[in-house]
C-alpha positions, 0 to 999 in steps of 0.5 A: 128615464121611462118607466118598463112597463112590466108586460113589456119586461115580462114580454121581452125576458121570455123572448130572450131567454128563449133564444139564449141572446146577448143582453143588448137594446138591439136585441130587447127591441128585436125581442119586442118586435117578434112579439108583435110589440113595437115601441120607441127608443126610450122605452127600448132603453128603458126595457133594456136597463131593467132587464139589465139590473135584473141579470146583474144588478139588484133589480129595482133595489139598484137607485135605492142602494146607489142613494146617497145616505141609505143604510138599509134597503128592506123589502117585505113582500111584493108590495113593501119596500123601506129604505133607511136614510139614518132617520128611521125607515121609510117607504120607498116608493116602488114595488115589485111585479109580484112573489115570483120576482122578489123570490128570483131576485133573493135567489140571484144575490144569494148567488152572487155571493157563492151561496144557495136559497131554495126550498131546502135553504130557505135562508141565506146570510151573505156578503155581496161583491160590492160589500152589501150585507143581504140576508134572506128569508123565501116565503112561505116561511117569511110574511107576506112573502120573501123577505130581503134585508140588505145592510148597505155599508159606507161608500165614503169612510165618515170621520168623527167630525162627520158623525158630529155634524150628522147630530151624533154627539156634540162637542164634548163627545167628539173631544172625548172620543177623540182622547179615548184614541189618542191615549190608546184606550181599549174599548168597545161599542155597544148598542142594539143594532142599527144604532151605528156602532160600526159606523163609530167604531170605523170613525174612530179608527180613522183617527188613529195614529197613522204609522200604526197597524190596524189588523180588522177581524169581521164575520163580514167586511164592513168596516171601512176605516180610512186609515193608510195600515188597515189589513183585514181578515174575513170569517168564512161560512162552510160550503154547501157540502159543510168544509171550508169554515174559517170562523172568527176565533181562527182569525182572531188568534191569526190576526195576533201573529201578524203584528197589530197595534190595534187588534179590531174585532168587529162585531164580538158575536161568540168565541173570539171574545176569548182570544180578544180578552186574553189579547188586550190582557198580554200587552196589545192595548188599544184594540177594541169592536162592537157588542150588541148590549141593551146598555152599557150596564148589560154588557159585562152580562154580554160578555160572561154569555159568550165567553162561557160556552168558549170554556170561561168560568164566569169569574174568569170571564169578569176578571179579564173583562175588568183588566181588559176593556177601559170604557164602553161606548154606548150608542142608542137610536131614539125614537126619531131614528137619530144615532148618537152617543148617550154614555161612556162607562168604565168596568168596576170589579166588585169584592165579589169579582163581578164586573158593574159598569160605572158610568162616567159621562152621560150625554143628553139628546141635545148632547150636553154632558152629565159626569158620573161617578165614573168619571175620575176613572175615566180621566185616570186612564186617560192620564187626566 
């Protein structure tokens, strides 16, 4: 399709805003007309379709967000935009008019998501319709000008053996990630962001047994399971007048009433890591979620840094850890932007009551297993 040139844009939106006219291709080329700018059909679509996108949609983002596999479209400025296509970011290709449109652009998603960004709130964190992530930062507090980051979540839910085929793991990890669901392991995903843990996690629950119940608490939907028992809960942000919160340790203690066979937290990010021990310690077996950890052996420390402001002494926090979590499943993102398993560990409680995790398989690049000293625990929870 033609490019609208940007005067032309520029030309017909004051026209249009000016009269208060329906958005249609008559009234764009009515517009340019008035202006004394007369241009072809083409141009008029093309006119239309960005003007079009720019109410709403996503402005210039749209084919970047619609691009089969992107995770992430980030926009730094005017003049910067990179798209990540699951193996490290790239630049896309397209720019913006200048400051004032990055900024109205960031302004208008922030609206669409029942949230405001201005001068007095110059960030935003928000859930769009369609289920795209988009946090925001107004310049001159963000540089070389507004930034947006939009964290695009999966249009079609990826099953274990996708992940597999996309170089995630080789066949060792898929036959053991798959045991880990079959014989109800509690577990968690850790990894640095980006590295694909919920991507994992929801691959994972697609291979649960069909005739269980997956209640999911998310601080935002991303999840996207394909199960045929999937019920969600969503954390929700206060209003501009500060009422209205719904945070996750509300949900997750919620989630309990509602009859799970697996109770799925997300992304453990602050309280709920309370409740979701004390779950997985009172009969609720396989539940699992992600935790942000620079490696599996952090996460015991991940874990005692959240669970202690919730009122958990530290070794409160190791013990039901230690009983509570079968294995941890880490993720890494190499230096080429590849995701993929690199271990899976099992806790260890000390004499002194502290937690160390041991690994039990460690998976190379090329995604050959290395056995740990973990590994017989590991094989005894899965009932060899």
């Amino acid at each position: 399709m033609n490019t609208a040139p940007p005067d032309l844009l520029e030309e017909a939106r004051e026209r249009l805003a000016t009269t208060g006219e329906e958005l249609t291709p008559q009234r764009v080329a009515e517009a340019l007309r008035a202006a004394g700018r007369p241009v072809g059909d083409e141009t008029v679509l093309a006119v239309h379709e960005a003007l079009r996108s720019d109410v709403l949609g996503a402005g210039p983002l749209d084919p970047l967000l619609r691009m089969p596999g992107v995770t992430d479209v980030l926009v730094n400025g005017a003049d910067q935009v990179w798209i990540d296509r699951g193996h490290g970011l790239e630049p896309a290709g397209i720019t913006f008019p200048g400051e004032p449109a990055v900024r109205r652009l960031a302004q208008r998603l922030a609206a669409g998501g029942g949230r405001r960004l201005d001068d007095a709130t110059p960030w935003v964190d928000v859930r769009l319709a369609d289920g795209t992530r988009c946090h925001a930062v107004l310049a001159p507090l963000a540089r070389p000008g507004t930034v947006i980051s939009l964290r695009v979540p999966s249009r079609t839910g990826r099953s274990l053996t996708d992940l597999g085929e996309q170089g995630a793991f080789a066949r060792p990890g898929l036959l053991l990630l798959r045991r880990i669901v079959a014989a109800n392991l509690s577990f968690l995903v850790s990894g640095g962001t980006g590295s694909g843990k919920t991507t994992l996690l929801a691959a994972m629950l697609t291979e649960v047994d069909p005739t269980h119940r997956l209640v999911l608490v998310e601080d935002a939907s991303e999840l996207r399971p394909a199960h045929p028992h999937v019920v969600g809960l969503e954390a929700r942000t206060a209003n501009v007048e500060g009422a209205g919160a719904v945070p996750m340790q509300v949900l997750v203690r919620q989630a309990l009433r509602m009859r799970p066979d697996r109770l799925v937290v997300g992304e453990v990010r602050g309280g709920e890591v309370t409740d979701l021990l004390a779950a997985l310690n009172t009969g609720h077996e396989g539940g699992c979620g992600t935790v942000h950890a620079n490696s599996a052996a952090d996460v015991p420390a991940r874990i005692e840094a959240l669970a202690l402001p919730a009122g958990l002494t530290r070794e409160a926090a190791h013990s039901q850890f230690a009983s509570a979590i079968d294995a941890v499943l880490h993720l890494v993102r190499d230096a080429t932007g590849q995701r993929r398993l690199a271990e899976v560990a099992v806790p260890r409680q000390r004499p002194d009551g502290l937690v160390r995790m041991e690994s039990a398989v460690r998976f190379t690049a090329e995604g050959t297993a290395r056995e740990g000293a973990g590994i017989e625990d590991l094989m005894d929870r899965l009932g060899r």
